[in-house]
PDBQT receptor file of N, H, CA, C and O in Angstrom, charges set to zero:
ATOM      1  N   UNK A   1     -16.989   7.389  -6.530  1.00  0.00    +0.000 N 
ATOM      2  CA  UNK A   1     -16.785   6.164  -5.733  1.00  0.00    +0.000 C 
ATOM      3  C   UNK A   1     -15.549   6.288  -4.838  1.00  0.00    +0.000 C 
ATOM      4  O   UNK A   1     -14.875   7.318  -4.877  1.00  0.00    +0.000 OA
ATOM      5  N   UNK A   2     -15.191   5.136  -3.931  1.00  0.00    +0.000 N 
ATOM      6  H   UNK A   2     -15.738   4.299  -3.899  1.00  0.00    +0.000 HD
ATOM      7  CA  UNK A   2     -14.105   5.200  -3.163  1.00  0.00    +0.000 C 
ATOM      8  C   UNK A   2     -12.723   4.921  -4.174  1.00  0.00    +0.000 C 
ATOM      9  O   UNK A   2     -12.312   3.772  -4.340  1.00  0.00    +0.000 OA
ATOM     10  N   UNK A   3     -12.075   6.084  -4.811  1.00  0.00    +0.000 N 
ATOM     11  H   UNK A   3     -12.409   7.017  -4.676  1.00  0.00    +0.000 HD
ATOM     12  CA  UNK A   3     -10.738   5.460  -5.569  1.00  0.00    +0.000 C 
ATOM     13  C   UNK A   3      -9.970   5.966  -4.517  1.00  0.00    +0.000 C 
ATOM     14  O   UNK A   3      -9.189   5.101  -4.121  1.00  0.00    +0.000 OA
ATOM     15  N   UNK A   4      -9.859   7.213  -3.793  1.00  0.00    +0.000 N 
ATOM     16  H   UNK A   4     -10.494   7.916  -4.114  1.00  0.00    +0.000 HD
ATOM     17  CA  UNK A   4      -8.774   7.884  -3.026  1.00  0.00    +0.000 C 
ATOM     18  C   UNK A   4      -8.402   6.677  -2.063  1.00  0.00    +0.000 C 
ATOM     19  O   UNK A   4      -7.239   6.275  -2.021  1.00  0.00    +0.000 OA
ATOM     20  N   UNK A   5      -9.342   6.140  -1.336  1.00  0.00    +0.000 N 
ATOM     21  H   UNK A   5     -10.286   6.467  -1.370  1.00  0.00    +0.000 HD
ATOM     22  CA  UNK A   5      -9.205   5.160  -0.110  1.00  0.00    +0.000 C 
ATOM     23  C   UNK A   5      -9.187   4.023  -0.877  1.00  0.00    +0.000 C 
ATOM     24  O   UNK A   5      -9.133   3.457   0.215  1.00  0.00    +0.000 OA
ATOM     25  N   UNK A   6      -9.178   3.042  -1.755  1.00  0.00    +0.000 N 
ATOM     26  H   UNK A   6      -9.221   3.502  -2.642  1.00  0.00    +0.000 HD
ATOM     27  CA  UNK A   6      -8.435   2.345  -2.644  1.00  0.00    +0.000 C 
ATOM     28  C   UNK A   6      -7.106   2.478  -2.625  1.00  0.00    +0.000 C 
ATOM     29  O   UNK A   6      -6.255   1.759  -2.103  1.00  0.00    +0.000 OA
ATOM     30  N   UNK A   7      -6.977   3.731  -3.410  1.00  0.00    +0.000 N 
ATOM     31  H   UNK A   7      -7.669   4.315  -3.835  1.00  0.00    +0.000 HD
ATOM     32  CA  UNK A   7      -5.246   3.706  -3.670  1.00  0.00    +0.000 C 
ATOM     33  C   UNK A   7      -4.507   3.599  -2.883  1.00  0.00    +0.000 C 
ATOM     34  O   UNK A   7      -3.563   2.821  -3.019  1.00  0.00    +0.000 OA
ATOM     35  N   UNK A   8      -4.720   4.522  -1.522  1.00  0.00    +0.000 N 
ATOM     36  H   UNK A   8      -5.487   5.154  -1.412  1.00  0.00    +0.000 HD
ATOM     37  CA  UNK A   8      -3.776   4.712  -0.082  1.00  0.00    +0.000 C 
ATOM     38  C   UNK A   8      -3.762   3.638   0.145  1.00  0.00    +0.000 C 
ATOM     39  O   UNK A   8      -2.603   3.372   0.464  1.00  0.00    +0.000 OA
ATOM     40  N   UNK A   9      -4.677   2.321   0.211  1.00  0.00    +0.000 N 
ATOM     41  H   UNK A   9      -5.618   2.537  -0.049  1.00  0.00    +0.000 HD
ATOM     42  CA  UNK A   9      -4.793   1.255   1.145  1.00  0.00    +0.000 C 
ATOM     43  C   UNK A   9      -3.987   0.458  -0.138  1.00  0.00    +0.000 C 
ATOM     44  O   UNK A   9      -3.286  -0.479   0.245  1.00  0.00    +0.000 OA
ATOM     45  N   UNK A  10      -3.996   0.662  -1.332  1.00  0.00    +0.000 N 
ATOM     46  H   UNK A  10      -4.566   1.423  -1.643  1.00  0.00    +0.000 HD
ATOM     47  CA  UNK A  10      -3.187  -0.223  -2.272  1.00  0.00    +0.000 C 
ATOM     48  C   UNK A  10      -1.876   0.287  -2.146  1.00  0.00    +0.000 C 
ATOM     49  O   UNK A  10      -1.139  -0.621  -2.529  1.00  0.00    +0.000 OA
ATOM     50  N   UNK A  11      -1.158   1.321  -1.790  1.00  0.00    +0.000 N 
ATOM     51  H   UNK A  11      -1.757   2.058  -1.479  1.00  0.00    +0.000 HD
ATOM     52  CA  UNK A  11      -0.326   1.933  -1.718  1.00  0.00    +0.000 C 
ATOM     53  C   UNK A  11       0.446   1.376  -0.438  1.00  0.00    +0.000 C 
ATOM     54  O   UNK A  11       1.582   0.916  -0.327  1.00  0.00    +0.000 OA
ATOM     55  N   UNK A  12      -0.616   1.591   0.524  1.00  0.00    +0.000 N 
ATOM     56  H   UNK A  12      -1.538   1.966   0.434  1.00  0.00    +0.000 HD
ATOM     57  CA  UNK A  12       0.420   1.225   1.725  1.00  0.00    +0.000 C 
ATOM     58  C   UNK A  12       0.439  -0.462   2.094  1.00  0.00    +0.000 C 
ATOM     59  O   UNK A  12       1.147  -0.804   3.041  1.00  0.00    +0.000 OA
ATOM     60  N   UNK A  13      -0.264  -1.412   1.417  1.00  0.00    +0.000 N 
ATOM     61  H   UNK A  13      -0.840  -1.134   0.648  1.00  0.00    +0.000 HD
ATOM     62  CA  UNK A  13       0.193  -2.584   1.628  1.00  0.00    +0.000 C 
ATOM     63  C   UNK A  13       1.746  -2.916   0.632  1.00  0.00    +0.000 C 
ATOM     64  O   UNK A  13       2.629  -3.763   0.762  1.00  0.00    +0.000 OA
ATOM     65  N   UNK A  14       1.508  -1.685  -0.464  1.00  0.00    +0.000 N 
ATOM     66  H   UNK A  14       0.791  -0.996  -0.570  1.00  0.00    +0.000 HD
ATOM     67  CA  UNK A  14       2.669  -1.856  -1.636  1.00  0.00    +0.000 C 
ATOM     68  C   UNK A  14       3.886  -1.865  -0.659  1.00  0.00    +0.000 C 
ATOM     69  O   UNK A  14       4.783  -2.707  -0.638  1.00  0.00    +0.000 OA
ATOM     70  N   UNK A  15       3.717  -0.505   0.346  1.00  0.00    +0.000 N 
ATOM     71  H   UNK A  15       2.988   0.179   0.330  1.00  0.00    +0.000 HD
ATOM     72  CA  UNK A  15       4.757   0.237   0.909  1.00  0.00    +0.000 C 
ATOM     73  C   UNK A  15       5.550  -1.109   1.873  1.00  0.00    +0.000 C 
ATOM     74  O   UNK A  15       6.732  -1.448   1.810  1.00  0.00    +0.000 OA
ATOM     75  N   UNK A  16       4.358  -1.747   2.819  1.00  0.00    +0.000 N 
ATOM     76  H   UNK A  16       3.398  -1.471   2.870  1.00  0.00    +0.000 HD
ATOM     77  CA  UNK A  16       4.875  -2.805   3.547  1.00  0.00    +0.000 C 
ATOM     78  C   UNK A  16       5.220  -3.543   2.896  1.00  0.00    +0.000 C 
ATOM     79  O   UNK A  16       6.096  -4.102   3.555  1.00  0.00    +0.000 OA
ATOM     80  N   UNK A  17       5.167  -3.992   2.008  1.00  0.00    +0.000 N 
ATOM     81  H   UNK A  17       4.454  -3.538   1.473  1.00  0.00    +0.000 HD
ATOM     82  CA  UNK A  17       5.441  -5.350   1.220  1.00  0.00    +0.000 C 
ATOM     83  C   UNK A  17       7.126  -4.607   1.194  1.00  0.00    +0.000 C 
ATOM     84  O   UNK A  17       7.894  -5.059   2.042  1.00  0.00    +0.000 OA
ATOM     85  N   UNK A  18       7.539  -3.773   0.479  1.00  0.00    +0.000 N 
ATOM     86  H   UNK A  18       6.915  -3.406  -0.211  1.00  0.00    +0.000 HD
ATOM     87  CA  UNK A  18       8.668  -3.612   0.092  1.00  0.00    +0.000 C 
ATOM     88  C   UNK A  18       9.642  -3.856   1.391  1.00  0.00    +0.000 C 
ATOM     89  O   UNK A  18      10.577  -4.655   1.446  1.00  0.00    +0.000 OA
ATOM     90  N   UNK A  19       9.168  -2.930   2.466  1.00  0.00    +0.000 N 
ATOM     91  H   UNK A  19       8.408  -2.281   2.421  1.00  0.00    +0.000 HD
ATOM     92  CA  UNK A  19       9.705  -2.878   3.693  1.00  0.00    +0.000 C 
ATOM     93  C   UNK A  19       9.979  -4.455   4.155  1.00  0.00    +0.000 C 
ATOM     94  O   UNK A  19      11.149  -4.816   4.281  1.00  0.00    +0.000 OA
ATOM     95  N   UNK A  20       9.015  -5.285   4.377  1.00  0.00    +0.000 N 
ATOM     96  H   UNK A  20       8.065  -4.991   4.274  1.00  0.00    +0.000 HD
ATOM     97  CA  UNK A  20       9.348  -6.520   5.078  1.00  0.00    +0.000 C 
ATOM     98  C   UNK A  20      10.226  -7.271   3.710  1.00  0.00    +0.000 C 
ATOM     99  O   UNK A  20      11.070  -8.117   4.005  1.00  0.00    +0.000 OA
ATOM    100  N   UNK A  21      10.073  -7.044   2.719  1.00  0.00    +0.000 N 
ATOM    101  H   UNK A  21       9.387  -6.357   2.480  1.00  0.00    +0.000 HD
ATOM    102  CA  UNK A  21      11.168  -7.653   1.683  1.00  0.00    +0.000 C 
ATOM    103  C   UNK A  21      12.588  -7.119   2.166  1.00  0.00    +0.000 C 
ATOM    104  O   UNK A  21      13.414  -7.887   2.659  1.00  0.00    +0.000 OA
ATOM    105  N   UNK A  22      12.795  -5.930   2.019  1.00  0.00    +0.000 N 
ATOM    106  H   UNK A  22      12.124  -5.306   1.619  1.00  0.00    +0.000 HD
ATOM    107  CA  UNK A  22      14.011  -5.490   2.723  1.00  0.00    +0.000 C 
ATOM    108  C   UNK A  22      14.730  -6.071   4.188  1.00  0.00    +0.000 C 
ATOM    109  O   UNK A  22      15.870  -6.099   4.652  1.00  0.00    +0.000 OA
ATOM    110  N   UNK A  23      13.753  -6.387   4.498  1.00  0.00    +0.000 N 
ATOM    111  H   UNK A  23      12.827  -6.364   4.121  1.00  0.00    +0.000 HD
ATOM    112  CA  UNK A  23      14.114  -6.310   6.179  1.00  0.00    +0.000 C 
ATOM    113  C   UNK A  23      14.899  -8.036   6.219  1.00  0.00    +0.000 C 
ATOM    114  O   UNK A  23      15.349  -8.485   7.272  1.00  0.00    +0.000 OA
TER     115      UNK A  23
């Protein structure tokens, strides 16, 4: 099934989230 393209896309909303918290 799709887990690879799951994770990246769970990964990189993780990634923004942190970023606009920081910012």
């Amino acid at each position: 099934s799709q887990s690879i393209e799951d994770s990246q896309a769970d990964i990189a909303i993780l990634l923004r989230r942190l970023i606009r918290d920081e910012i």
